[in-house]
Wavefront OBJ file of the C-alpha trace (Angstrom):
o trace
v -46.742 37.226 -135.972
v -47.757 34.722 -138.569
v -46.896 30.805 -137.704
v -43.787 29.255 -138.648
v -43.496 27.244 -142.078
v -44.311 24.029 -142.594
v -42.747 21.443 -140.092
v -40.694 19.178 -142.481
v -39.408 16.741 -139.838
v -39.882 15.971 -136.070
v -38.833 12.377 -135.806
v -35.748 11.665 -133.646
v -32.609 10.455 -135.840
v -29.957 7.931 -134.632
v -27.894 9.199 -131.404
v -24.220 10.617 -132.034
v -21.405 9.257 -130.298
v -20.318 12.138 -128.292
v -24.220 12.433 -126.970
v -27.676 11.788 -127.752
v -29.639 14.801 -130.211
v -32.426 14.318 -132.357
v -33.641 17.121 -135.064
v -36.017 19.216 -135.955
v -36.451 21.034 -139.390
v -39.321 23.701 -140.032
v -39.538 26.014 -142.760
v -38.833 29.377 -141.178
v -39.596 31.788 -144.782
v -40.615 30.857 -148.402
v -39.495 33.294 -151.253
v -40.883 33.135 -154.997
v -40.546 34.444 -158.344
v -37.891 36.333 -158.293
v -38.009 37.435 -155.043
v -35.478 34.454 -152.632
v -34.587 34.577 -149.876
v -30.802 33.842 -149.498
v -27.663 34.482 -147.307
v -29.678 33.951 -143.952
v -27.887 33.996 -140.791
v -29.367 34.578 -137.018
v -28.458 36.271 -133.823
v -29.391 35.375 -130.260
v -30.289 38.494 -128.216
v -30.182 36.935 -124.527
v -32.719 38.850 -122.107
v -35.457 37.968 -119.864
v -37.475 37.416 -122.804
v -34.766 36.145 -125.468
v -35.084 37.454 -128.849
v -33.496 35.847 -132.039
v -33.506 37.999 -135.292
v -32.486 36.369 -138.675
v -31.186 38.954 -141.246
v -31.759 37.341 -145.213
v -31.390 39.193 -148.331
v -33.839 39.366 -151.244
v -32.012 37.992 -154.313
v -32.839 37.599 -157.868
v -31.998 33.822 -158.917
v -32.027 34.760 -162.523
v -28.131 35.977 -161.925
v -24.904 35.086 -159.885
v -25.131 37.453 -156.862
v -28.379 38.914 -157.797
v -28.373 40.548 -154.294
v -30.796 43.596 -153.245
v -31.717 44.874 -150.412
v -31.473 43.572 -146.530
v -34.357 41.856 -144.543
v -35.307 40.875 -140.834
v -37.273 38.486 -139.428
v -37.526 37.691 -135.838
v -39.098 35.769 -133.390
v -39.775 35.954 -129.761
v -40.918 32.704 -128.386
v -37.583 30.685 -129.973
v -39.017 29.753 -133.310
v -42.676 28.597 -132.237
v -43.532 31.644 -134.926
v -41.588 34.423 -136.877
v -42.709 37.779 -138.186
v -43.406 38.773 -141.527
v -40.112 40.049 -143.254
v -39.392 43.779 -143.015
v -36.272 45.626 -145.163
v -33.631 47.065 -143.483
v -33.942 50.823 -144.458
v -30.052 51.506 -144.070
v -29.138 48.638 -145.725
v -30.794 49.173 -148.776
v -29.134 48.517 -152.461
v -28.335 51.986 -153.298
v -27.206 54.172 -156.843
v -24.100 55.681 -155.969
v -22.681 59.453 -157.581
v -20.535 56.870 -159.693
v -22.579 55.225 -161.178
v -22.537 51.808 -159.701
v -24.709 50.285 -157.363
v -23.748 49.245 -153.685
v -24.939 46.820 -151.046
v -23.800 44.656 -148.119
v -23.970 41.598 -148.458
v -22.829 37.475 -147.265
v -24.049 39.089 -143.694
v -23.069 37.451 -140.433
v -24.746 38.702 -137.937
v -23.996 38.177 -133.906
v -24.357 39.580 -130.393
v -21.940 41.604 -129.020
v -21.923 41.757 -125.545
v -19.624 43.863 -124.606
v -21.460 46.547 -126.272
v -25.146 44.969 -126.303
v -25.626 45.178 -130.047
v -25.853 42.829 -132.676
v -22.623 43.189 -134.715
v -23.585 42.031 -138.919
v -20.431 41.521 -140.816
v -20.274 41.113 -144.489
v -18.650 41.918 -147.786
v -19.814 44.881 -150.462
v -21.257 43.989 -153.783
v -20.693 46.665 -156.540
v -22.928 46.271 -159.695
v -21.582 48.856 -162.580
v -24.516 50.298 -164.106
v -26.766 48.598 -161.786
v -26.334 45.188 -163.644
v -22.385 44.007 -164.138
v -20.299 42.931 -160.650
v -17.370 44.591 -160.165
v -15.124 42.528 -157.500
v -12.685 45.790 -157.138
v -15.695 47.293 -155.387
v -15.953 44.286 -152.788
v -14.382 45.855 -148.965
v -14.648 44.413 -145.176
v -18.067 45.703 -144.474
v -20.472 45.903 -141.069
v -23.562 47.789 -139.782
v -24.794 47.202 -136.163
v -28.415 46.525 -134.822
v -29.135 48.150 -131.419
v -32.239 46.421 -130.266
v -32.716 48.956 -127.388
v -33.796 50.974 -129.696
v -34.697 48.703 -132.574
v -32.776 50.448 -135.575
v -29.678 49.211 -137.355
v -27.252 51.843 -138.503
v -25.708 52.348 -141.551
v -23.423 50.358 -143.928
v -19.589 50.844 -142.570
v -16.229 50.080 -143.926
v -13.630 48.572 -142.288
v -10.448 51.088 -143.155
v -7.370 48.318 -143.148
v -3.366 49.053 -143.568
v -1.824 50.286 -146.660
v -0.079 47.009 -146.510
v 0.039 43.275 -145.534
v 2.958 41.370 -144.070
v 4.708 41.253 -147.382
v 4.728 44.638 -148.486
v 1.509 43.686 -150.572
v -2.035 45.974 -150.568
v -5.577 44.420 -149.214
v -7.045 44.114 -152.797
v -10.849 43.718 -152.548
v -10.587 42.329 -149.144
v -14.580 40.952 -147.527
v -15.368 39.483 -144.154
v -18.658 37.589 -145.905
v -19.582 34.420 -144.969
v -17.121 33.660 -142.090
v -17.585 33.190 -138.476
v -15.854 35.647 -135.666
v -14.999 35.159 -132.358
v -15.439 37.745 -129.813
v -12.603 37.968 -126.751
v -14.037 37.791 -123.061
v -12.404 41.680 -123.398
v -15.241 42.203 -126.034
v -12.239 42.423 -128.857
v -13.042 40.462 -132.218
v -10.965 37.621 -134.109
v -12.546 38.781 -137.282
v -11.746 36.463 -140.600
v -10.995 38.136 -143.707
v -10.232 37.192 -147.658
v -8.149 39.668 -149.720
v -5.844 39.795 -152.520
v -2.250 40.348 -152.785
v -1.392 40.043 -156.237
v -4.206 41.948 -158.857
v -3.353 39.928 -161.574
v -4.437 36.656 -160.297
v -7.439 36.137 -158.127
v -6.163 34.044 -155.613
v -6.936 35.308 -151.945
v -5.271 35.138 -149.235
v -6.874 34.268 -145.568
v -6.466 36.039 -142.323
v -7.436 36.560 -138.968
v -7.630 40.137 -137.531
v -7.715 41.517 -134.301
v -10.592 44.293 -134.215
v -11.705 46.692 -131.671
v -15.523 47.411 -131.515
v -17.326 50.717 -129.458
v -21.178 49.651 -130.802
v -20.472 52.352 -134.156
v -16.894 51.593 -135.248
v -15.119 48.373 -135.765
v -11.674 49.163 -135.925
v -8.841 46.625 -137.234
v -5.408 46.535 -134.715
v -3.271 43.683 -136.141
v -3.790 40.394 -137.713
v -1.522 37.191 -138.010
v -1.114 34.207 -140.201
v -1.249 34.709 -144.045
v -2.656 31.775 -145.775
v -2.514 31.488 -149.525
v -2.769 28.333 -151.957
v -1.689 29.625 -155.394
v -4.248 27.980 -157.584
v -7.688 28.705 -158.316
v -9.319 31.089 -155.910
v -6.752 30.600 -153.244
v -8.278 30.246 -149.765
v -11.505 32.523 -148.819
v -14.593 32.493 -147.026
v -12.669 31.639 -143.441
v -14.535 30.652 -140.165
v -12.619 30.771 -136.965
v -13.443 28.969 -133.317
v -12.188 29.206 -130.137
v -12.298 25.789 -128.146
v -9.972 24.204 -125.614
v -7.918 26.785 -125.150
v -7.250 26.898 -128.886
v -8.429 28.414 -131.947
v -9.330 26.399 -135.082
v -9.633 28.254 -138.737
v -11.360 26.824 -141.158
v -10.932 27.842 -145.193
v -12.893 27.309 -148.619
v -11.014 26.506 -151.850
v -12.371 25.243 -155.141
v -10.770 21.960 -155.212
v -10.675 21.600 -151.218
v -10.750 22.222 -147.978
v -8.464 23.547 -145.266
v -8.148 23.497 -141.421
v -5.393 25.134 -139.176
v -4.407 25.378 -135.461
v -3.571 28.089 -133.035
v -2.917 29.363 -129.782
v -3.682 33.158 -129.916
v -6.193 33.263 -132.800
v -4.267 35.773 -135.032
v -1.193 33.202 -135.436
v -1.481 29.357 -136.830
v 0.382 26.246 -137.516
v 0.859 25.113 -141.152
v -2.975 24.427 -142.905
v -3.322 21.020 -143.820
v -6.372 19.351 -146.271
v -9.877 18.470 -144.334
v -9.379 14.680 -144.286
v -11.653 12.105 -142.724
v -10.085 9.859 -139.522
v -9.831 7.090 -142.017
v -7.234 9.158 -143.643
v -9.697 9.394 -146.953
v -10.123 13.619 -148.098
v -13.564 14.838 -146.612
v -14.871 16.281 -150.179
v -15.673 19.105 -149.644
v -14.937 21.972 -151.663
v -15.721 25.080 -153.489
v -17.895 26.261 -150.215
v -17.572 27.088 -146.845
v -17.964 25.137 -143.673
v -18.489 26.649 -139.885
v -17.776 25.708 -136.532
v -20.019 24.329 -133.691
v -18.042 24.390 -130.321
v -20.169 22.862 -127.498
v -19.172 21.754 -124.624
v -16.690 18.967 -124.803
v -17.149 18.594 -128.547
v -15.894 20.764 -131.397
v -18.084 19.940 -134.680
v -17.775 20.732 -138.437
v -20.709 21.339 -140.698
v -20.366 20.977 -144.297
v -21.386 19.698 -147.342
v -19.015 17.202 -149.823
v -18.591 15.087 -152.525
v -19.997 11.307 -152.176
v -22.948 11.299 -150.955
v -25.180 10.733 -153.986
v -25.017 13.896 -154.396
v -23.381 14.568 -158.088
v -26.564 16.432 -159.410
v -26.283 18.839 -157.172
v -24.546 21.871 -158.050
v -20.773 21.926 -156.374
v -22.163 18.980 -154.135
v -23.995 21.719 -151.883
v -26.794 19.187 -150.096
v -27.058 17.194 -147.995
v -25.227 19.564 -144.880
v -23.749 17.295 -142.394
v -22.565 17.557 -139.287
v -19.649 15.360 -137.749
v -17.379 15.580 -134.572
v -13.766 16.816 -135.475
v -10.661 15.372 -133.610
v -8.883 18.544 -132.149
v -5.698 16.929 -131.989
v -5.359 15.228 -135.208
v -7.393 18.047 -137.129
v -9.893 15.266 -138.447
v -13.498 14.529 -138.653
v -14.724 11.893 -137.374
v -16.406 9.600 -140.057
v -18.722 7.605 -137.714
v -20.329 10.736 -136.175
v -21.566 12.164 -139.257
v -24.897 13.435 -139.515
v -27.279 14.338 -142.072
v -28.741 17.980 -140.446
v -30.846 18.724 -144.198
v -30.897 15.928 -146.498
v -30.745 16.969 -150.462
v -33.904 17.958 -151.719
v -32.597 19.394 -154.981
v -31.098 22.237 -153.807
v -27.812 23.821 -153.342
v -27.437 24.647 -149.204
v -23.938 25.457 -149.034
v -24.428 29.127 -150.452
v -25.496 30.580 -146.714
v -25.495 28.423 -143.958
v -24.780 29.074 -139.809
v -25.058 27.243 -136.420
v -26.748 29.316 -133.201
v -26.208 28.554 -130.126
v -29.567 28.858 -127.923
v -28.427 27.145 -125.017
v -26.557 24.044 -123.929
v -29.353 21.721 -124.700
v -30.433 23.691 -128.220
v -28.518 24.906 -130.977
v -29.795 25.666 -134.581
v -28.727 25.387 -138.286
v -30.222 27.909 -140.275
v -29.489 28.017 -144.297
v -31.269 29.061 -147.322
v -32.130 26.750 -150.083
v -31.083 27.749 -153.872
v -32.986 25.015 -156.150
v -31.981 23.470 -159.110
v -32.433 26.259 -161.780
v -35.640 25.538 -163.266
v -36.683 22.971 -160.896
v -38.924 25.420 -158.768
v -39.848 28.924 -158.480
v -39.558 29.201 -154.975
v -36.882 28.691 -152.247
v -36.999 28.195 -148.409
v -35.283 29.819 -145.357
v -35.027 26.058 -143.271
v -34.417 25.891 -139.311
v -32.728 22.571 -138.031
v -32.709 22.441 -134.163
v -30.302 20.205 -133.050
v -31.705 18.935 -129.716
v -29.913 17.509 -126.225
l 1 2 3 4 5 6 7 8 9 10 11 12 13 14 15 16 17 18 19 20 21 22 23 24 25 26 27 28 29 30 31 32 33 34 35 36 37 38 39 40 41 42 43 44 45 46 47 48 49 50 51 52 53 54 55 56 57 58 59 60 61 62 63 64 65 66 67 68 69 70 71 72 73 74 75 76 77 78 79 80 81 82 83 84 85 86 87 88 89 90 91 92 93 94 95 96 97 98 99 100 101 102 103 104 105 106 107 108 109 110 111 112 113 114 115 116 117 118 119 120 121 122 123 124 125 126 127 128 129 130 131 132 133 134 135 136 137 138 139 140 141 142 143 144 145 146 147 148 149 150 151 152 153 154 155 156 157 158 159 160 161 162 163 164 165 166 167 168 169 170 171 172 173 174 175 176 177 178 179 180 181 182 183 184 185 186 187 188 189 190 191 192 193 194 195 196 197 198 199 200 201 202 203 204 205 206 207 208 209 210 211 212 213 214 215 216 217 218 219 220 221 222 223 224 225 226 227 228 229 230 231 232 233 234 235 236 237 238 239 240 241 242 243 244 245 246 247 248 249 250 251 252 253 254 255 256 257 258 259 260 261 262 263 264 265 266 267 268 269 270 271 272 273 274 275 276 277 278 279 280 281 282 283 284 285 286 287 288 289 290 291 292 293 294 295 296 297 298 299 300 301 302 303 304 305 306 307 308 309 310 311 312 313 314 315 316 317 318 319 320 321 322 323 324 325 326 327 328 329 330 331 332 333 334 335 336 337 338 339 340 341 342 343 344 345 346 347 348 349 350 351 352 353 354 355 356 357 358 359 360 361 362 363 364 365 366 367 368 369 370 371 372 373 374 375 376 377 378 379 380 381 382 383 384 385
């Protein structure tokens, strides 16, 4: 095991209303050339001995989704050091019979306990000829890590209905860069994107009901069909449960979007992420996720307004604030800086873990300014109680 990166920061930072946590950044993994590290996301594998493995993909920044093949890192004494990166052998970019390349990708990866295996859901990325994206290739994609016997299987499609609620067909639907929610009956609120309509690329949000065995995630049912028809529409969707309730989250390129529910497939109207001041958080054209803890339900995000207009779709700094569950709010006096902007777009990948109730981590991956560096960071924030 080789030590961790760099520490950037372990100074305590000013105490949040709903209770007292400082932060800690380190550097977890440091890519170069043309070799990043992006899309990195981590998994808590409880035990005696607790394990945490952090799956990252090796991407070319010299193109949009220059994504290749799946990597793992892990550590076993909670982040004191981390192992060198090792590919994923299933999970490899691969040359199909058709000519195109294939590879998961936007990979969330989380314990299942029901099933004691770490669950990674994603999207597909299809490159024709190795080199041009084709979006009609993207589908609901998964592979599962069993660390009993420390292999990960193979990439897996999710096979959904011919149709949605309206009659229309899941065009290029993805599950990539969402949270899920797993059911105390080890069922899965799984977030998903598609389109409806293949003449305009605005998507359409939902939550499904899944069934998972450890091999095959299988969809049942979903709910709530959320579409904005401008732009993109409304992708990328995180769901929590807290209170009783379940909150949904939603990317759009001018916005963001929150919604309510009791059941986690169904929800009440979506309305814009605003501030408690009544001003419009700013944050748009990237995702945001969930931290439920405790008594406390928290958004992280990035936004608009922070001195911030250099960098690319406002991606840095990542804050995170309380959110009022009732009013569907965040709370402006509660926000906190968890990586301050360094340059860098961090809004591309980003993911809270839950260690414990008194530690939970932010990992992201840093995509610099193009041409301001030739390297980029996997960065660890542990928020501390």
């Amino acid at each position: 095991m080789k030590r961790a990166g760099i520490l950037l920061s372990l100074l305590p930072v000013a105490a949040a209303l709903a209770g007292e946590f400082h932060i800690e950044r380190s550097v977890i993994l440091t890519g170069r050339g043309k070799q990043f590290y992006t899309q990195s996301r981590a998994a808590l594998i409880p035990g005696e001995r607790p394990r945490v493995i952090l799956t990252t993909q090796e991407t070319d920044p010299t193109g949009a989704h220059g994504y290749k093949d799946m990597f793992v890192v892990e550590t076993t004494d909670l982040g004191r050091t981390w192992s060198a990166p090792r590919a994923i052998p299933s999970l490899r970019r691969a040359r199909m019979p058709e000519g195109h390349d294939f590879v998961i990708g936007d990979v969330c990866p989380q314990w299942h306990a029901a099933t004691g295996v770490v669950l990674a859901t994603g999207k597909t990325f299809g490159f024709r000829g190795g080199t041009t994206e084709d979006r009609g290739l993207e589908r609901v994609s998964y592979s599962a890590y069993d660390p009993r016997a420390d292999a990960w299987g193979p990439l897996r499609l999710v096979e959904l209905p011919a149709a949605d609620h309206e009659g229309r067909p899941f065009l290029e639907p993805n599950a990539g860069c969402h949270q899920r929610v797993d059911l105390p009956n080890g069922e899965i609120l799984l977030p998903i994107r598609y389109r409806k309509d293949s003449g305009v690329r605005h998507y359409t949000t939902i939550v499904a009901r899944c069934r998972f065995d450890g091999t095959i995630l299988r969809y049942v049912e979903h709910g709530s069909e959320f579409l904005i028809p401008r732009d993109r529409g409304l992708y990328e969707p995180s769901v929590a449960a807290f209170g009783g309730r379940y909150f949904l989250t939603m990317r759009a390129d001018h916005s963001a979007f929150v919604a309510r529910g009791r059941d986690g497939l169904n929800y009440e109207p979506f309305r814009e992420w605003r501030f408690d001041d009544g001003a419009v958080l700013g944050s748009h054209n990237t995702q945001q996720h969930w931290l439920a803890r405790g008594t406390t339900l928290y958004l992280l995000y990035t936004r608009r307004g922070a001195n911030n207009d250099h960098v690319m779709r406002h991606r840095a700094p990542l804050f995170i604030a309380e959110v009022d569950p009732e009013r569907l709010v965040v709370r402006r006096a509660t926000e906190r800086i968890v990586f301050p902007e360094e340059n860098a777009d961090l809004g591309a990948g980003f993911a809270p873990l839950t260690i414990s109730d008194r530690e939970v981590w932010v990992v992201t991956s840093e995509i610099p300014t193009r041409g301001s560096r030739d390297y980029n960071r996997v960065l660890l924030a542990r928020l501390l109680w």
